[in-house]
Backbone bond lengths (Angstrom), bond angles and torsions (degrees), N, CA, C in turn:
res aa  C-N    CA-C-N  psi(-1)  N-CA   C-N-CA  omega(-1)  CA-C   N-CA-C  phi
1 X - - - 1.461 - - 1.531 109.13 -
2 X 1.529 114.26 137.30 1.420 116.91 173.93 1.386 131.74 -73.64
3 X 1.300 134.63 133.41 1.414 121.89 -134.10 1.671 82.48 -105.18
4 X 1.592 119.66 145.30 1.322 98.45 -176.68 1.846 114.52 -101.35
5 X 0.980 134.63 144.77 1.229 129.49 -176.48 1.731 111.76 -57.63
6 X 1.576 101.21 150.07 1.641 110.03 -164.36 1.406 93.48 -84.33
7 X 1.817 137.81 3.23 1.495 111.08 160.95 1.767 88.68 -153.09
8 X 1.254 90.31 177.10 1.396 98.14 -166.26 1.447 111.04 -102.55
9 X 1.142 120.43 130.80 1.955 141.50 -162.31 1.610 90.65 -99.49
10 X 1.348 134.25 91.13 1.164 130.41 142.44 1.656 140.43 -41.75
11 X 1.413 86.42 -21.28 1.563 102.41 -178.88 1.536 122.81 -68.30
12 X 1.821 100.92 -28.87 1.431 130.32 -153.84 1.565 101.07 -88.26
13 X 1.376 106.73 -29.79 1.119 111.64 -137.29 2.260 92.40 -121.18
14 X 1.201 120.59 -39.10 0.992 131.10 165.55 1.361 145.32 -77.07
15 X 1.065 91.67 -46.68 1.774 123.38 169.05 1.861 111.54 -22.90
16 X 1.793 109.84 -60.91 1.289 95.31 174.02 1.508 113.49 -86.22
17 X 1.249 132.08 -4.23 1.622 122.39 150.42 1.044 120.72 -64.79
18 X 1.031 130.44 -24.24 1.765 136.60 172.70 1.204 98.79 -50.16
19 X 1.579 108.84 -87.05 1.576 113.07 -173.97 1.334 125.09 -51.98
20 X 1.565 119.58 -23.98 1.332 96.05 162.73 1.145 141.10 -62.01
21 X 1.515 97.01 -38.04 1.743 122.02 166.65 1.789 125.72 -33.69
22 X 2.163 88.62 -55.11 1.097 106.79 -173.39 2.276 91.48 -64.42
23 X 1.251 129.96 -51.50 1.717 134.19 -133.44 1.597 68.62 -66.13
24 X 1.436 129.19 -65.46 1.905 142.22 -172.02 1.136 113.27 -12.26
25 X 1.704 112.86 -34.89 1.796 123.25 -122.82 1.731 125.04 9.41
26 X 0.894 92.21 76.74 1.741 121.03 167.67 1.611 109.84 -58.05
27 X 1.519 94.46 -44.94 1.929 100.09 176.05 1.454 106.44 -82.29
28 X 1.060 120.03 -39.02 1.301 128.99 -172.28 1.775 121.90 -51.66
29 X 1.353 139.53 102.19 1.471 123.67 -161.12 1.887 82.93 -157.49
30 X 1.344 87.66 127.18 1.790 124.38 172.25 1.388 103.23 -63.84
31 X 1.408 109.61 143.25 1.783 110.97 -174.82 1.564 78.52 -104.95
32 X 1.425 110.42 125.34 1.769 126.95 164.22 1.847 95.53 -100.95
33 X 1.444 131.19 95.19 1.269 118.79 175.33 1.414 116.25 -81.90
34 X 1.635 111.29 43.49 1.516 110.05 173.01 1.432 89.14 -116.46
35 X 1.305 123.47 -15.65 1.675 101.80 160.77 0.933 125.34 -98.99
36 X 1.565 104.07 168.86 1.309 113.39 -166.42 1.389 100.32 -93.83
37 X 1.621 113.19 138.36 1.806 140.99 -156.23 2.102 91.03 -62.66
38 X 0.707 103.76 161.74 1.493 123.81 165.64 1.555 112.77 -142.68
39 X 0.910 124.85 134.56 1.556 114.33 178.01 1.790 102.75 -144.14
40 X 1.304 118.55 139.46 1.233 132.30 171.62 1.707 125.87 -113.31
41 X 1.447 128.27 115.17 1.313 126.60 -143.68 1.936 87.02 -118.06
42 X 1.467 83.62 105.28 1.728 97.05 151.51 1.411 138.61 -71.29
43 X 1.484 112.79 101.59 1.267 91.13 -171.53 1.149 122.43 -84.54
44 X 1.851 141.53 160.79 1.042 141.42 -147.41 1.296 89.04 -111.89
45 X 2.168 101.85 146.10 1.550 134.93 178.97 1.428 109.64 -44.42
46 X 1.043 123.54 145.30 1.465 129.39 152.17 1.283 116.71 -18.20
47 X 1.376 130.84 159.03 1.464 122.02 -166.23 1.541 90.89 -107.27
48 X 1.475 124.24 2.10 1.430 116.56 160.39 1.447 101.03 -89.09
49 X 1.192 137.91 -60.39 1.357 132.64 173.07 1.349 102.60 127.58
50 X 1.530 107.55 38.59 1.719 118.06 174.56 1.421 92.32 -88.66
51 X 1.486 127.26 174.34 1.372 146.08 168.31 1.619 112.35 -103.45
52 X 0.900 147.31 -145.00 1.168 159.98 176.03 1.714 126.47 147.85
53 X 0.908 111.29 147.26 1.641 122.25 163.76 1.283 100.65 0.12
54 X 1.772 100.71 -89.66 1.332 118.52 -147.53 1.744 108.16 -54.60
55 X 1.443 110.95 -20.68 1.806 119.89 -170.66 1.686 87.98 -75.97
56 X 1.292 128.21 -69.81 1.293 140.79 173.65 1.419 93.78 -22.87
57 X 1.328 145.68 -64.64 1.548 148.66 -133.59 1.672 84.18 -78.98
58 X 1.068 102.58 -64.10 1.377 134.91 -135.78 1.684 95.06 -67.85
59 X 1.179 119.38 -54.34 1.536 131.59 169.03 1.587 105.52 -48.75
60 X 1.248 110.97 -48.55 1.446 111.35 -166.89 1.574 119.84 -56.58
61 X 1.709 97.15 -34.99 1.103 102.87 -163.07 1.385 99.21 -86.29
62 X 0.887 113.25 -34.68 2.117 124.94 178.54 1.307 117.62 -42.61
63 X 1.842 109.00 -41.99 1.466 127.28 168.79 1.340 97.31 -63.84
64 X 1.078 144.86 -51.72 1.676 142.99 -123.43 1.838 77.11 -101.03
65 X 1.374 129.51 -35.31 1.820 124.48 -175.43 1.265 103.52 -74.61
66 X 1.255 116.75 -39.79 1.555 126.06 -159.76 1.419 101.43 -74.08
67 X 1.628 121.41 -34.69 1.672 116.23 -161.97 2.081 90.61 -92.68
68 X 1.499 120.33 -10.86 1.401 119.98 177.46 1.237 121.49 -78.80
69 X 1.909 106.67 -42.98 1.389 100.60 173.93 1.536 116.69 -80.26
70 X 1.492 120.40 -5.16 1.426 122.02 -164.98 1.867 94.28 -78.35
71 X 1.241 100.62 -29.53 1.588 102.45 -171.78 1.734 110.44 -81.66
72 X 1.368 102.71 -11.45 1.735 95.24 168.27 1.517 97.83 -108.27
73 X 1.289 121.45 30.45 1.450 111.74 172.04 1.352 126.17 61.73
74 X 1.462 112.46 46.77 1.417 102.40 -174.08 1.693 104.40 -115.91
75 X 1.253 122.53 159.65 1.833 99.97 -154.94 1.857 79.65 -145.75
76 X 1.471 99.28 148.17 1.695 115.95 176.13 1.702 96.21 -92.54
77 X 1.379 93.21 -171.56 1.234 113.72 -156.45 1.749 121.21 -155.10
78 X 1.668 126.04 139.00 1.526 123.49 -164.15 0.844 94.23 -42.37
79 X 1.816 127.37 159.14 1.529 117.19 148.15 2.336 82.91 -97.62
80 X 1.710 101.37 131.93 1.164 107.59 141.99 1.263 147.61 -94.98
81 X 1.500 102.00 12.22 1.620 92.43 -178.87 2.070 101.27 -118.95
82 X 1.158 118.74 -130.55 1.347 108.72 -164.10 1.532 96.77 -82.48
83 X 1.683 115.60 153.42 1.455 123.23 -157.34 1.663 98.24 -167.58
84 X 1.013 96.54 131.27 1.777 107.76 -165.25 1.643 113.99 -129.12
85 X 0.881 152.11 96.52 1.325 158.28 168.63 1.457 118.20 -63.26
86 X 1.312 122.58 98.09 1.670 115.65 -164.47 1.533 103.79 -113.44
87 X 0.949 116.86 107.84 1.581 119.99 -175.29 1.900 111.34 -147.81
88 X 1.611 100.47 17.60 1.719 110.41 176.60 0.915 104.46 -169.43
89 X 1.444 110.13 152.86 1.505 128.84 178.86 0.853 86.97 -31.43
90 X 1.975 127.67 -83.96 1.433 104.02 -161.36 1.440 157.59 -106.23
91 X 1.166 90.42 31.95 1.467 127.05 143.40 1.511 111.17 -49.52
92 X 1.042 121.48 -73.85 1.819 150.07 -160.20 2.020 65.69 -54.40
93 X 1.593 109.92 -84.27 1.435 116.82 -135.66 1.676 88.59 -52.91
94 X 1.394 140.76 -28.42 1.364 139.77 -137.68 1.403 101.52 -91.18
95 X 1.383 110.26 -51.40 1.342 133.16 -167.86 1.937 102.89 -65.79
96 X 1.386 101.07 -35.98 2.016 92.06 177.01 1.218 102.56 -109.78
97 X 1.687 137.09 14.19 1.191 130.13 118.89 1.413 131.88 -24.34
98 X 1.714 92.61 -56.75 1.898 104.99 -160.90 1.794 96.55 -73.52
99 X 1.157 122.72 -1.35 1.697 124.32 176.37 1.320 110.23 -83.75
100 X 1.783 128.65 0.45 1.253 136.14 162.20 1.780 119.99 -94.95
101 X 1.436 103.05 -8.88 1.324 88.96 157.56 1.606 125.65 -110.46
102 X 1.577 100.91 149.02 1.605 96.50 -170.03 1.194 141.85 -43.57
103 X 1.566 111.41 -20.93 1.399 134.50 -172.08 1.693 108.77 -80.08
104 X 1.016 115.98 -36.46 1.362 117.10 -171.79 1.407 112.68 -87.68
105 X 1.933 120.31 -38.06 1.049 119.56 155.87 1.429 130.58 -65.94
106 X 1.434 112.36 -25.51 1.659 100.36 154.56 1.492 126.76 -71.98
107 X 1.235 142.87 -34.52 1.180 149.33 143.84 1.782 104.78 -22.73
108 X 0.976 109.86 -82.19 1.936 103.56 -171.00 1.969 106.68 -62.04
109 X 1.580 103.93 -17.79 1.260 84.30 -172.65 1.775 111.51 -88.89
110 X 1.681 114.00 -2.93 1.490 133.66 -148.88 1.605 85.86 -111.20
111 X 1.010 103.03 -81.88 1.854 134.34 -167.09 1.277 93.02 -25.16
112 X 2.176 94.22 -118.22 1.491 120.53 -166.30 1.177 119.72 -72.10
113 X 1.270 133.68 132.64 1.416 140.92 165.73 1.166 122.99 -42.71
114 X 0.986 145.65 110.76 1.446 146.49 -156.01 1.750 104.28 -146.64
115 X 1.512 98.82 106.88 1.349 111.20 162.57 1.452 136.17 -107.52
116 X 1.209 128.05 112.07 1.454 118.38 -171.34 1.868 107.83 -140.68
117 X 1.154 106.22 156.47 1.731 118.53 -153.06 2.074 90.49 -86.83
118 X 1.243 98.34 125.78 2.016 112.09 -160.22 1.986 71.57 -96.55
119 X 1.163 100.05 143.52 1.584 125.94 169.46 1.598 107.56 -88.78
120 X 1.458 112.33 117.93 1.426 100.91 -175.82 1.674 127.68 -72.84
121 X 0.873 112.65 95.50 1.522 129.60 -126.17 1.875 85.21 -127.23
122 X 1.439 116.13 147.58 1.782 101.33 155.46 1.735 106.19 -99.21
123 X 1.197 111.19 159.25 1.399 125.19 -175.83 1.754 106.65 -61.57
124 X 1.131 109.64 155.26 1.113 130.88 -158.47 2.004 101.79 -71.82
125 X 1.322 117.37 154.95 1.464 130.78 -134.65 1.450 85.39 -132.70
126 X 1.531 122.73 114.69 1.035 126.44 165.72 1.585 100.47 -110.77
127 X 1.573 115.90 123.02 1.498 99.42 170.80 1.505 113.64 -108.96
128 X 1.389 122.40 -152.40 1.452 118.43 -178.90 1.256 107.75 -77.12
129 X 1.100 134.17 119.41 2.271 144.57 164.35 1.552 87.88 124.81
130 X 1.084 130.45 10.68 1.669 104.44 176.90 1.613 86.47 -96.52
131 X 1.735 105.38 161.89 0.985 139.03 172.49 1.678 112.07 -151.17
132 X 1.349 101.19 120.96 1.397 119.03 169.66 1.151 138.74 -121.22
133 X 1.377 128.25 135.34 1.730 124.69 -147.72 1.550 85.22 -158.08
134 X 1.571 101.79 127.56 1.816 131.30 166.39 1.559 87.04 15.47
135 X 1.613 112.21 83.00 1.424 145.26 156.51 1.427 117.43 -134.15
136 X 1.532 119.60 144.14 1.121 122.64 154.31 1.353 109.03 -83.82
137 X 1.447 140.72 -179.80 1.264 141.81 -147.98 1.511 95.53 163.37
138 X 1.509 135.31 107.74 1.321 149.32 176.77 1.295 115.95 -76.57
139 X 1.411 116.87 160.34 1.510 110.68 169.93 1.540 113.41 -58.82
140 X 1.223 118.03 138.45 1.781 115.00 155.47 1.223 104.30 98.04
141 X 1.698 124.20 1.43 1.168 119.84 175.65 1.954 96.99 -96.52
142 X 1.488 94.29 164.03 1.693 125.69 -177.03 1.292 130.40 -121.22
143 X 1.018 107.33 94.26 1.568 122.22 -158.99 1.685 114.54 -99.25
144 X 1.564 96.79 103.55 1.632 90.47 174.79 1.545 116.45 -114.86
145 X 1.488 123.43 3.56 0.928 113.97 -139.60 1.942 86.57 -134.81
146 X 1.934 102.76 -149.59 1.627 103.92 179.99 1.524 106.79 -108.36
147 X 1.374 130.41 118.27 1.209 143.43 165.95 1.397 118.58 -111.06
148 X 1.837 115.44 120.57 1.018 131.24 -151.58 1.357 103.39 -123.13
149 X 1.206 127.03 141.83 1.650 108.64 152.30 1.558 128.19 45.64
150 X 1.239 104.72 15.19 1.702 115.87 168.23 1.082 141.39 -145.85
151 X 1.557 142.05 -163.46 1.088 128.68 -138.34 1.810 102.67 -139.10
152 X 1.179 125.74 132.51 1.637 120.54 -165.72 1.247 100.52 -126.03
153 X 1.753 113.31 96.66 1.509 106.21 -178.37 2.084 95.56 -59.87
154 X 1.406 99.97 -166.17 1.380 118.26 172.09 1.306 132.59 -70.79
155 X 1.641 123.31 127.61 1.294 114.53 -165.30 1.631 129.41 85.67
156 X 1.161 110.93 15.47 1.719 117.00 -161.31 1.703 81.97 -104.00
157 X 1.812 94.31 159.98 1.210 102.25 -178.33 1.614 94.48 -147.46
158 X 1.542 97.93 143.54 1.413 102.06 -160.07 2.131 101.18 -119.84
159 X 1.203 112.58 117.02 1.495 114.19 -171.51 1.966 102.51 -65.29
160 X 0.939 109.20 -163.15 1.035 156.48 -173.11 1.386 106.52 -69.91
161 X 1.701 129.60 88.91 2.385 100.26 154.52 1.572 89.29 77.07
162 X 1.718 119.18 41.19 1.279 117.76 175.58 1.489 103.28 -126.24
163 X 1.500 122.31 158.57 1.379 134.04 179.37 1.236 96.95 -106.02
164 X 1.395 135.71 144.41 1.647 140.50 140.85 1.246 99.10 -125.23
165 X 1.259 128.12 117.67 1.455 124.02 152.39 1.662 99.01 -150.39
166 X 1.592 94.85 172.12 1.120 113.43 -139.70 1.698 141.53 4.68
167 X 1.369 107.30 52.80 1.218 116.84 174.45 1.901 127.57 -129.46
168 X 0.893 100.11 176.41 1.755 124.68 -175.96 1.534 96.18 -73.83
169 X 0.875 153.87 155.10 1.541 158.01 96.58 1.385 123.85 -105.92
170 X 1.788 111.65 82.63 1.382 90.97 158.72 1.315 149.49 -68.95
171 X 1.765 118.25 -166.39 1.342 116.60 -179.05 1.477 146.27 -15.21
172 X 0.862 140.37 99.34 1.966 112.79 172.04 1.297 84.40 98.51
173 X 1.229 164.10 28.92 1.570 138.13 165.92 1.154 117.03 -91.69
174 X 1.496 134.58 149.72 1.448 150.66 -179.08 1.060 120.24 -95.18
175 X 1.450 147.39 83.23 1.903 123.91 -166.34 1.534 82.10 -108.86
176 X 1.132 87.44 140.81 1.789 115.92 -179.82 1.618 107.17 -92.96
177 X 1.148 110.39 158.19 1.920 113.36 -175.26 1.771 100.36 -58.73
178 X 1.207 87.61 154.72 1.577 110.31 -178.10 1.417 112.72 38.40
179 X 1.385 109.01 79.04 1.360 120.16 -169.26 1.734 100.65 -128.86
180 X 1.325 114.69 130.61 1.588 119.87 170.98 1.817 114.83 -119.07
181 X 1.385 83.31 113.29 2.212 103.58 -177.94 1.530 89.88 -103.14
182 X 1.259 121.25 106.99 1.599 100.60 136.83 1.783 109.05 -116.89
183 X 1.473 89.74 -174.46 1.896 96.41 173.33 1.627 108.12 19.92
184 X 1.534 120.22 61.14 0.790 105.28 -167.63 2.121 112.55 -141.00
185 X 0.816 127.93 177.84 1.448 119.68 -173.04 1.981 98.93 -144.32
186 X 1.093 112.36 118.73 1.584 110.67 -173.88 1.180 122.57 -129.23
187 X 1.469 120.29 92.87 1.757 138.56 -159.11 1.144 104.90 -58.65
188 X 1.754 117.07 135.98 1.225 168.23 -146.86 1.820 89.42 -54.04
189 X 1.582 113.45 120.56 1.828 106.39 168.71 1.674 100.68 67.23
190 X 1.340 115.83 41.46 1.543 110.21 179.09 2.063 93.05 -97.86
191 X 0.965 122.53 176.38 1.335 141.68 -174.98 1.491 98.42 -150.84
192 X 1.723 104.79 103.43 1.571 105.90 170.13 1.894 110.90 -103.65
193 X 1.153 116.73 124.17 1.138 105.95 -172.08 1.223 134.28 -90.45
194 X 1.266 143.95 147.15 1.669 136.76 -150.00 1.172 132.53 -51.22
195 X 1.195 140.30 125.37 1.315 143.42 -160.29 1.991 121.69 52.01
196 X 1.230 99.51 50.91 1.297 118.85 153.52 1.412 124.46 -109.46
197 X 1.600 105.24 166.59 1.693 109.44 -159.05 1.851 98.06 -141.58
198 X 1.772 94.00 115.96 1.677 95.90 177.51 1.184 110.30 -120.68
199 X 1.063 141.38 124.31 1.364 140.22 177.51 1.823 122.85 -126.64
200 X 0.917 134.31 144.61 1.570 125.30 -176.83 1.548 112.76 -95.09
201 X 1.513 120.90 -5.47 1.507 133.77 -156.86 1.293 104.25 54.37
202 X 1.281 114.96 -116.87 1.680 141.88 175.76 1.156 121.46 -64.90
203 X 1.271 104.53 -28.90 1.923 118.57 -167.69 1.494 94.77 -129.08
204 X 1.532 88.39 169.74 1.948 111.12 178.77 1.295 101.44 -82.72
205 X 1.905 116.23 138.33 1.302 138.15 -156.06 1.273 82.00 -124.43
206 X 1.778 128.24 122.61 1.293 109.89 174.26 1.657 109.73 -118.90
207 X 1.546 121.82 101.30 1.305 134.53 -133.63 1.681 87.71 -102.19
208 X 1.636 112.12 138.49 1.604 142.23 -173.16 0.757 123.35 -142.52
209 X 1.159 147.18 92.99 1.977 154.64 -110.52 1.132 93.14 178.58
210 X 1.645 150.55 94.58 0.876 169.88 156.91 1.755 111.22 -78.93
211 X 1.473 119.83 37.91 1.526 86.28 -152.22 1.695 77.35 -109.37
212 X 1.858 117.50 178.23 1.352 109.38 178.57 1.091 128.25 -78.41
213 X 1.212 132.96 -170.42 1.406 140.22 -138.87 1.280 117.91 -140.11
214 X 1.288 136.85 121.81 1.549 110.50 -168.04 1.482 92.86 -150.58
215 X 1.577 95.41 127.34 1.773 119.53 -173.99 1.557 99.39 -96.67
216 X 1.173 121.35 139.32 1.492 135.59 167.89 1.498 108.02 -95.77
C-alpha cells in the first residue's frame, strides 16, 4: 500500500492541469465594450490566514454566479488602473500601505465612485503630545501620542509617550502609555498593555493581545 505524504505537493499534482488550462486560455477573455461589465469582489483571508465558513460560503456562491453569467455570455475585463491582489499578510499589510501615497489616494478619491455606509462616529481626537505624519487616522480614534506612516482603523486609542509607525491598527484597539508598534499589523479589539515593545524587524509582526481592559 502507498504511504500517503504528511502534506500536500500542489506542484505534483497540478502542474499538468495548469498548462493545459494555461495552452486552452481559460485566463485569457476579450474585452467586448458593448457589454455590460460584471465584476465579482473577492474578499481577502483573515490577516492570520485561517479560513472559515463564511469564506467557504461565500466562494461557493461566487462560482455558482460566475458559471450563470458565463452561460449568458457575459465576459470581464483588464483592470488598468491601480489593482491589488490580497491573499497574505503581506499583501493585506502592502496593499493599505499603498493608501499613504498621494497618487493612489488621489486616484480613488478623483476616479471611481465609491460608496460606503460612514459609522456615526465623532471625528478623530488629537490631544496635546500627539504628533501625526502621512497617516490615516479614523473616526472615533484618540490620539495622544507619535503616529507615523500608518493607518488607524476606527475607534483605536492611542496612550501616552507611544510610537506607531509603519503599521496596521485595526478597529476597537487599546494601546496603553509607552507603547512601541513598528512594521506591524494589530487585530481588531486587541488591548496592548503599557510599556510594551512590538516590532516585525524586516517582515510583518502580526500582534494579538487579548488581555483586559480597564477604564478609569
Amino acid at each position: 500500500m502507498k504511504e500517503l505524504a504528511k502534506t500536500y505537493d500542489p506542484g505534483a499534482i497540478e502542474e499538468c492541469t495548469y498548462q493545459k488550462w494555461m495552452g486552452r486560455k481559460y485566463f485569457h477573455a476579450k474585452v467586448d465594450k458593448t457589454k455590460k461589465p460584471f465584476t465579482i469582489v473577492i474578499p481577502p483571508p483573515n490577516v492570520t490566514g485561517k479560513l472559515h465558513m463564511g469564506h467557504a460560503l461565500d466562494e461557493t456562491l461566487q462560482d455558482i454566479l460566475i458559471r450563470y453569467k458565463n452561460m449568458k455570455r457575459i465576459y470581464g475585463y483588464k483592470m488598468e488602473e491601480y489593482w491589488s491582489n490580497i491573499a497574505t499578510v503581506e499583501s493585506y499589510y502592502r496593499t493599505n500601505m499603498d493608501f499613504l501615497k498621494p497618487e493612489v489616494r488621489k486616484y480613488f478619491s478623483n476616479e471611481p465612485k465609491i460608496y460606503s455606509k460612514v459609522d456615526d462616529l465623532p471625528p478623530a481626537k488629537y490631544n496635546v503630545g500627539s504628533e501625526v505624519r502621512n497617516s490615516l487616522i479614523s473616526s472615533g480614534c484618540i490620539i495622544n501620542s507619535k503616529v507615523e506612516n500608518s493607518i488607524l482603523f476606527k475607534k483605536a486609542f492611542v496612550g501616552k509617550n507611544c510610537v506607531i509607525k509603519n503599521s496596521i491598527i485595526l478597529n476597537d484597539v487599546y494601546i496603553g502609555d509607552n507603547t512601541h508598534i513598528e512594521n506591524c499589523i494589530v487585530e481588531s479589539r486587541d488591548t496592548l498593555r503599557a510599556n510594551t515593545y512590538f516590532s516585525g524587524g524586516d517582515g510583518i509582526k502580526v500582534v494579538y493581545e487579548h488581555n483586559e481592559r480597564y477604564v478609569i
